[in-house]
ROTI-36295 format. One record per residue: x, y, z of N, C-alpha, C in turn. Coordinates in steps of 0.2 Angstrom, whole numbers, padded with zeros to 4 digits, always signed. Atoms other than C-alpha are relative to their C-alpha. Example, Ala and Ser with C-alpha at 12.3 -4.5 7.8 and 13.67 -1.06 7.14 Angstrom:
<rs>
+0004-0006+0000+0062-0022+0039+0004+0006+0000;-0004-0006-0001+0068-0005+0036-0004+0005+0003;
</rs>
This chain:
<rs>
+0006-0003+0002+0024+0037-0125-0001+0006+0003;+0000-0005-0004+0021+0053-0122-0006+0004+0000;+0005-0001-0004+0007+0063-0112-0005+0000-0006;+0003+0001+0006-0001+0066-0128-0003-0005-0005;+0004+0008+0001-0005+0048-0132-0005+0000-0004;+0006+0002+0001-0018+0044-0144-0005-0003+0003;+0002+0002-0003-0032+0040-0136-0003-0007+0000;-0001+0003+0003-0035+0025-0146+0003-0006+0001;-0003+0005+0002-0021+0017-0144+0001-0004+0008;-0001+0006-0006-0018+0001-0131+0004+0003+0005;-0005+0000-0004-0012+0004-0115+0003-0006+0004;-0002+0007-0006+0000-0007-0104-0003+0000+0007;+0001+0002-0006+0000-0015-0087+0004+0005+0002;-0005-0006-0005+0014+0000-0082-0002+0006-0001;+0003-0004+0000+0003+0012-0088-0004+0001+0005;+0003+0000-0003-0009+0005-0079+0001+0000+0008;-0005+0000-0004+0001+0004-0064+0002+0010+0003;-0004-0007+0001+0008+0022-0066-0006+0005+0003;+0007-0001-0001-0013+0027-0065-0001-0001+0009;+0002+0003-0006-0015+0017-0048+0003+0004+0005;-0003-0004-0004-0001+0026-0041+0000+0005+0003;+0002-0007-0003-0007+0043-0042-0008+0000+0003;+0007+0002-0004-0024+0036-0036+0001-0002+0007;-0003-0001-0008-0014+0031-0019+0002+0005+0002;-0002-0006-0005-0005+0047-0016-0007+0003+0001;+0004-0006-0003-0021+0056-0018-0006-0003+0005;+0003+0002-0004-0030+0043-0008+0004+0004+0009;-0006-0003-0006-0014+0048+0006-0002+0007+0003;+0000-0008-0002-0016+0066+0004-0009+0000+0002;+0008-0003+0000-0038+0065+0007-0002+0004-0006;+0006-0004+0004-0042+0070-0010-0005-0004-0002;+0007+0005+0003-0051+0054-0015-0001-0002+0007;+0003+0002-0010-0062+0047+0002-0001-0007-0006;-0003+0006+0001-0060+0027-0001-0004-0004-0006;+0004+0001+0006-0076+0025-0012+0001+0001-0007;-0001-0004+0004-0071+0036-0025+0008-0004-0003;-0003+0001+0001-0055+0030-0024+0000-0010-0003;-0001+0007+0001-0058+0009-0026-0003+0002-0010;+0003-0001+0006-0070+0015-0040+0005+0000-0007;-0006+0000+0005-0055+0022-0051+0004-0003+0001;-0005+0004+0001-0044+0010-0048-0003-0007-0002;+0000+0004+0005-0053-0003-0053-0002+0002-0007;-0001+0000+0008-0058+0007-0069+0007-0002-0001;-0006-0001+0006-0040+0009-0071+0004-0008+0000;-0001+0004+0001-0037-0008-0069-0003-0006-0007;+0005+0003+0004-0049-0014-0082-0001+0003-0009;-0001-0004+0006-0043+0001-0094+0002-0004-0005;-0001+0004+0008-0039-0006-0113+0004+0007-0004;-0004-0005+0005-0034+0011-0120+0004+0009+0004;-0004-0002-0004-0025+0026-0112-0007+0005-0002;+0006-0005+0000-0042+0038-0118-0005-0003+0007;+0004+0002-0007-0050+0028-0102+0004-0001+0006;-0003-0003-0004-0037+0031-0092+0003+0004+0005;+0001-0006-0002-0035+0049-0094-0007+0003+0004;+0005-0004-0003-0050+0054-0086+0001-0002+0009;+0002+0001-0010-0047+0045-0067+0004+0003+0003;-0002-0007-0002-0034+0057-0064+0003+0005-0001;-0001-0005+0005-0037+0072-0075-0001+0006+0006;+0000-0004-0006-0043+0081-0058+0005-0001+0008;-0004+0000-0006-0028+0077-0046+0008+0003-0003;-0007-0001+0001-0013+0086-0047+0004-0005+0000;-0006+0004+0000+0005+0078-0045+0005+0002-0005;-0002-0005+0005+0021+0082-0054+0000-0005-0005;+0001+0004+0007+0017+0069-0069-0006+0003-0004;+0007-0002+0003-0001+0076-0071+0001+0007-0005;+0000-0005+0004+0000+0088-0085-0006+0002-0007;+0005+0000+0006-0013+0093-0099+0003-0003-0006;+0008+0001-0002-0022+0087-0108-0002-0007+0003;+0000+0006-0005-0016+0068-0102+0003-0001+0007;-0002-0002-0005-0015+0070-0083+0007-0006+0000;-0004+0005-0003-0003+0054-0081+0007+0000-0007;-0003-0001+0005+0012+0055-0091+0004-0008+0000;-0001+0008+0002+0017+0038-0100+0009-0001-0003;-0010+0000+0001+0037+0042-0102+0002-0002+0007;-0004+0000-0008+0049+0035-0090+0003+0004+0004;-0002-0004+0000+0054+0044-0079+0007-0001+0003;-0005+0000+0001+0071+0048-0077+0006-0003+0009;+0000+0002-0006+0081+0040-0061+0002+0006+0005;-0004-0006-0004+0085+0052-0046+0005-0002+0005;-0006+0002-0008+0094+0050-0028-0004-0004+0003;+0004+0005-0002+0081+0039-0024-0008+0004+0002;+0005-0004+0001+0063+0040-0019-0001+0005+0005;+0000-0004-0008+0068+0051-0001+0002+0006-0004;-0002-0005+0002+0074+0063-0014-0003+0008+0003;+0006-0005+0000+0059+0075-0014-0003+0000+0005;+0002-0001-0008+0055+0074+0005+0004+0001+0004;-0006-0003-0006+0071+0081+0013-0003+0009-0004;+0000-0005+0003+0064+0100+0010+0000+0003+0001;-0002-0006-0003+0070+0109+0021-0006+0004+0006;+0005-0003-0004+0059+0120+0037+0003+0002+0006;-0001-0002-0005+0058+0124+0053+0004-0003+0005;-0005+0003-0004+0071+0120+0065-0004-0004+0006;+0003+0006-0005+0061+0114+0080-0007+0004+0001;+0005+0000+0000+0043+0114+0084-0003-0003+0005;+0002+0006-0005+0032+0105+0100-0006-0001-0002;+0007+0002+0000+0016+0098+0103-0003-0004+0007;+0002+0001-0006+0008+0095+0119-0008-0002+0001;+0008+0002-0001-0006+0084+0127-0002+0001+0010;+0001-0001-0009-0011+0089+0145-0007-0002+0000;+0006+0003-0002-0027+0077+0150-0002+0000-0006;+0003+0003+0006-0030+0075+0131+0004-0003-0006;-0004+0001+0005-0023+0072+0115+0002+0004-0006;-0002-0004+0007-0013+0078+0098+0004-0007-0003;-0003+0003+0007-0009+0069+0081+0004+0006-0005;-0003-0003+0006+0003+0074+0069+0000-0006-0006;+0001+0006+0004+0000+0063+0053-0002+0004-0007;+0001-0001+0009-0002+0063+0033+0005+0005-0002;-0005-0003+0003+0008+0075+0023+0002+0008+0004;-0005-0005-0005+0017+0088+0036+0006+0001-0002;-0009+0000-0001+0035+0093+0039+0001+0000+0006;-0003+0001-0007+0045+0085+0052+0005+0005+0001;-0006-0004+0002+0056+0100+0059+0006-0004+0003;-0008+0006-0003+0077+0095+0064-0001-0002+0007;+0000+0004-0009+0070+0095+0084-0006+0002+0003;+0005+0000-0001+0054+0089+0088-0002+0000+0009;-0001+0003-0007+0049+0090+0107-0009+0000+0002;+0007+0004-0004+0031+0080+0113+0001+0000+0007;+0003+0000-0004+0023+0082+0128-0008-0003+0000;+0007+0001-0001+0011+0070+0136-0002-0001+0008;+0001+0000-0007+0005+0073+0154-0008-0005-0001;+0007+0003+0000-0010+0060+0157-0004+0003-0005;+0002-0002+0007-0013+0062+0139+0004-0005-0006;-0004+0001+0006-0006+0055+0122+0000+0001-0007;-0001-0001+0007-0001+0056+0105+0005-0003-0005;-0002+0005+0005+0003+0050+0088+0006+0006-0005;-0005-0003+0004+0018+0057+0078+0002-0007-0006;-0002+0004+0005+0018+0048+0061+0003+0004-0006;-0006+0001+0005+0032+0047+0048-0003+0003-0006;-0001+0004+0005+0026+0038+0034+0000+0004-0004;-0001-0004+0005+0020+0051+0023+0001+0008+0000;+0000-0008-0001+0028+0065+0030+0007+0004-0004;-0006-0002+0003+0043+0076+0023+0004+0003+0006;-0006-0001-0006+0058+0081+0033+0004+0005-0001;-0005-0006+0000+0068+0097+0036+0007+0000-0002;-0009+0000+0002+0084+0089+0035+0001-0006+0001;+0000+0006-0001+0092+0072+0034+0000-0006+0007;+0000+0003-0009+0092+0069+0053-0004+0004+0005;+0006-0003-0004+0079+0074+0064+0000-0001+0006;+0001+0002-0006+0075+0074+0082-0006+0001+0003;+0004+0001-0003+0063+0069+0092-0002-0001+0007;-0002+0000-0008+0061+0073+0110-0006-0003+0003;+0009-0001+0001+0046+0064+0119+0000+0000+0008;+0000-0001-0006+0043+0066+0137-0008-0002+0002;+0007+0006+0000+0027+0054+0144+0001-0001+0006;-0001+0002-0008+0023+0056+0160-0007-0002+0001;+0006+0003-0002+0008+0045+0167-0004+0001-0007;+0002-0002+0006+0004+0047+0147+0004-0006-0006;-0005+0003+0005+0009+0039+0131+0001+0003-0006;+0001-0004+0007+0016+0043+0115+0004-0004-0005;-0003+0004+0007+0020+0035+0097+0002+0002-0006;-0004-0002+0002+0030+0036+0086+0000-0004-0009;+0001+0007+0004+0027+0027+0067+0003+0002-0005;-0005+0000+0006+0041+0026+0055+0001-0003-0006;-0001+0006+0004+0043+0019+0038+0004-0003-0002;-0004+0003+0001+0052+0006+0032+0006+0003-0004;-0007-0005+0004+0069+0012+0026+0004+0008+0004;-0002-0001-0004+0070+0022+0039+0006-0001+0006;-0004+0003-0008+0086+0023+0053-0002+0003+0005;+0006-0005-0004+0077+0026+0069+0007-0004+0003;-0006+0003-0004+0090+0027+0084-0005+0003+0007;+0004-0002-0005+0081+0026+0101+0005+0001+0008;-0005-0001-0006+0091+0034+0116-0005+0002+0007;+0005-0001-0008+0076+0037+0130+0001-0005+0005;-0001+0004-0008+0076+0033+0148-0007-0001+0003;+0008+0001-0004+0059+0027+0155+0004-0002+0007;-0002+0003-0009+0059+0026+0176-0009-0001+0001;+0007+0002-0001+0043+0015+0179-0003+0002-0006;+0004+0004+0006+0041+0016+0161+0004-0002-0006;-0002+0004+0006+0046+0012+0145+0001+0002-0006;-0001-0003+0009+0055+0017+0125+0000-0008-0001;+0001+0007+0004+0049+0001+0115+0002+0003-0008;-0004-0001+0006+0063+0000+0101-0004-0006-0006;+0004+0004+0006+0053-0003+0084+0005-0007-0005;-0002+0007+0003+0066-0019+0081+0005+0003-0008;-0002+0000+0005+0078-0022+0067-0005+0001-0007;+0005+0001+0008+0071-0015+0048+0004+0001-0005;-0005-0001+0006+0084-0017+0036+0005+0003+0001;-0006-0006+0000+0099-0007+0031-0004+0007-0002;+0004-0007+0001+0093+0010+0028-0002+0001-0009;-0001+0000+0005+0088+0016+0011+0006+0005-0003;-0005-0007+0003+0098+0028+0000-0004+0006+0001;+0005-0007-0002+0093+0046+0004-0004+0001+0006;+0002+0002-0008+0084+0040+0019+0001+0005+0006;+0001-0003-0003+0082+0053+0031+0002-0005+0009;-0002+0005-0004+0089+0047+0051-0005+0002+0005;+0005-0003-0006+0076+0050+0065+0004-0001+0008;-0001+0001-0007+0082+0049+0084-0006+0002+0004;+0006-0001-0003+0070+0048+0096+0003+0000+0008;-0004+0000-0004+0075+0052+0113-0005+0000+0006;+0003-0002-0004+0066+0059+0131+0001-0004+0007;+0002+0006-0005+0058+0052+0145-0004-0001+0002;+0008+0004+0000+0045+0041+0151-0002-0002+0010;+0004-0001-0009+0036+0042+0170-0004-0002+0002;+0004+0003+0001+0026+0031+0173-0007+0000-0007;+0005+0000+0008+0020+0031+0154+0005-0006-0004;-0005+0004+0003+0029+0024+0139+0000+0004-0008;-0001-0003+0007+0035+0029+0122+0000-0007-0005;+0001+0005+0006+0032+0016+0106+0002+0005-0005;-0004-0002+0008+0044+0018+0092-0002-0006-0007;+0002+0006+0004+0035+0006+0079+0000+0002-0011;-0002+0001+0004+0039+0003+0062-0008-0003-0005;+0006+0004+0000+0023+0002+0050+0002+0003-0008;+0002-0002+0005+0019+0003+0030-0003+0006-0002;+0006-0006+0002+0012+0018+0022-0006-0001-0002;+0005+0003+0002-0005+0017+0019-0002-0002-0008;+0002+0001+0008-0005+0021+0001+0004-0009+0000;-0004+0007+0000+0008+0003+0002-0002-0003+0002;+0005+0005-0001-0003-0006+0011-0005-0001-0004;+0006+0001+0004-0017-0003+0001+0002-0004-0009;-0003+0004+0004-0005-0009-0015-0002-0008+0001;+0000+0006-0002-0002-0024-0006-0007-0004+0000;+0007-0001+0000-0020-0026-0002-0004-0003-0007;+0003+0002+0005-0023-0026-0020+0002-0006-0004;-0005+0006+0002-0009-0036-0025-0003-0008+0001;+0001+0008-0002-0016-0051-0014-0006-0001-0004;+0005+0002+0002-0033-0047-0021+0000-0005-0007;+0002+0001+0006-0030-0049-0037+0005-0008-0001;-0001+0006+0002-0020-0065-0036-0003-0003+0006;+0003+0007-0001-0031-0075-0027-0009+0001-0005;+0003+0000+0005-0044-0069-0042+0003-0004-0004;-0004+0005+0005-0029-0078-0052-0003-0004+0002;+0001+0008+0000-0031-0091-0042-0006-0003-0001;+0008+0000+0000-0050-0093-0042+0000-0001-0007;+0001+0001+0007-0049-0090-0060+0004-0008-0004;-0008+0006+0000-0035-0104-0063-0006-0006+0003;+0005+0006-0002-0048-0116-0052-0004-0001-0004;+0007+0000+0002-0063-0110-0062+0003-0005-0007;-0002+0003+0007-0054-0115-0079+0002-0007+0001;-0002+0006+0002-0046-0132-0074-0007-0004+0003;+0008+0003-0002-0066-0137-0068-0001+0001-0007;+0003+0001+0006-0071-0131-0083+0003-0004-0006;-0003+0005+0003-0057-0141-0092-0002-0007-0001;+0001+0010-0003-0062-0158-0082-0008-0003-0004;+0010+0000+0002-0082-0155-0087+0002+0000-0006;-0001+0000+0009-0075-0154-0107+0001-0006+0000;-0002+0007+0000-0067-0171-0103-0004-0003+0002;+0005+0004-0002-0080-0178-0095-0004-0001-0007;+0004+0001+0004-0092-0174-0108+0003-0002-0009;-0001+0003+0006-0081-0177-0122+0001-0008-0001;+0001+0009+0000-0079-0196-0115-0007-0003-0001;+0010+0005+0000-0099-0199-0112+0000-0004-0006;+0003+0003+0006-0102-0202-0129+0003-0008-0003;-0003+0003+0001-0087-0214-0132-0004-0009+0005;+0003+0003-0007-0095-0223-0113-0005-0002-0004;+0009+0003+0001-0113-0225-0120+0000-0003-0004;-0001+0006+0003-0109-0233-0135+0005-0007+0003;-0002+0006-0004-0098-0247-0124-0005-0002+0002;+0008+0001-0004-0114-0247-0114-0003-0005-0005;+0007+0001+0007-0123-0250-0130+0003-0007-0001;-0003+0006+0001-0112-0263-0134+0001-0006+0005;-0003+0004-0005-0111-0271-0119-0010-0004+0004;+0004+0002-0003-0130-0273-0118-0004-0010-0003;+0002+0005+0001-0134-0288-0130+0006-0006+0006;-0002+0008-0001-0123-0300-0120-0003+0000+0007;+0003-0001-0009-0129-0293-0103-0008-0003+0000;+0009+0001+0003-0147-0299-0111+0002-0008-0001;-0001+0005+0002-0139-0316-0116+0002-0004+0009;+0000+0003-0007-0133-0319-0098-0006+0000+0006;+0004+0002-0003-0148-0316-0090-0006-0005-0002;+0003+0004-0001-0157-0326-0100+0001-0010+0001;-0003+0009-0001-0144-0343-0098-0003+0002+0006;+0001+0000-0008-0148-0337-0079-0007-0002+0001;+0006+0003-0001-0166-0341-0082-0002-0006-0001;
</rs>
């Protein structure tokens, strides 16, 4: 089906699906704030035809959104996977220092090939998840002295940790699968001085918020599924009373015969 779609005609669940998605990234990037965003997702879950779908992301860019149907309803074609688009080349190295305060790096940035953090009685957050990368392998230097600093990588990621903590600590984010295809390598290195470095492995939010939805809407199944097999039992019930009352009924002369031999 293509971007041009009647407006008329029915849309599917991968339509509706396709909708959601560009509704997370732009929750990711800060264009919707989380009101705006539940709101359109549930319209677009509720949608029936693609005329009520084009309108909840007619004002967010992305490379599907095209006039005059922002969401384009053709498949799209396979590539090198989905780390294709986020190896995109940049600055070779870059730092970021917190002396008695802090710094975050997080949402859509570019990680450069050699990162070097500083935290003196201070710390900071270096997140991944929806960030893009200068090159397939990165590095990241962190040095934490009476400070801390983190480190949040996403699933599919290979993160290799070679820091030396003295009186303190590189906390390796544990086994996370094999890597994915295209997958970008992080290294994460330094040292730690009475601090510590955390290298943790966490979902992207837009992926969390999927999930999120995911559970929502099947324990609505399930709800619903309860609601119907009550309402099924209540049809039963009241389809037997009647069968009930007349036995009753017929059960009442003899019940009348025995109490009067009992008299």
């Amino acid at each position: 089906m293509s971007d041009d779609a009647a407006p008329d005609l029915r849309a599917s669940d991968a339509d509706r699906e396709r909708v959601a998605e560009v509704l997370r990234d732009a929750l990711a990037e800060g264009r919707l704030v989380m009101t705006e965003f539940e709101e359109r997702l549930e319209a677009a879950y509720t949608a029936r035809t693609y005329g009520e779908l084009a309108p909840l992301t007619r004002d967010l860019p992305g490379p599907d959104v095209v006039a005059p149907a922002p969401v384009s309803f053709a498949k799209a074609p396979v590539g090198e996977g989905r780390w294709a688009g986020r190896i995109t080349g940049g600055a070779e190295s870059s730092t970021a220092v917190a002396i008695l305060s802090g710094f975050e790096r997080k949402g859509r940035w570019t990680v450069p090939r050699r990162l070097t953090c500083l935290a003196f009685m201070g710390g900071g957050v270096i997140d991944l998840r929806d960030a893009d990368f200068a090159d397939r392998e990165v590095e990241i230097v962190c040095v934490a002295v009476m400070g801390g600093l983190e480190v949040r990588v996403p699933p599919g990621v290979e993160v290799v940790v070679r820091g030396i903590g003295v009186m303190g600590a590189f906390e390796h984010p544990g086994e996370g699968g094999p890597p994915e295809p295209g997958a970008p390598r992080v290294i994460v290195g330094g040292f730690a001085f009475w601090g510590g470095v955390e290298v943790e492995r966490r979902l992207p939010r837009a992926e969390r918020q999927r999930l999120k939805e995911q559970r929502r809407r099947e324990r609505l199944e399930r709800r619903e599924s309860r609601h119907e097999l009550r309402r099924a039992r209540r049809t039963a019930r009241h389809e037997l009373d009647p069968a009930r009352r007349v036995g009753r009924r017929e059960e009442w002369p003899e019940r009348e015969r025995h109490r009067d031999v009992e008299r």
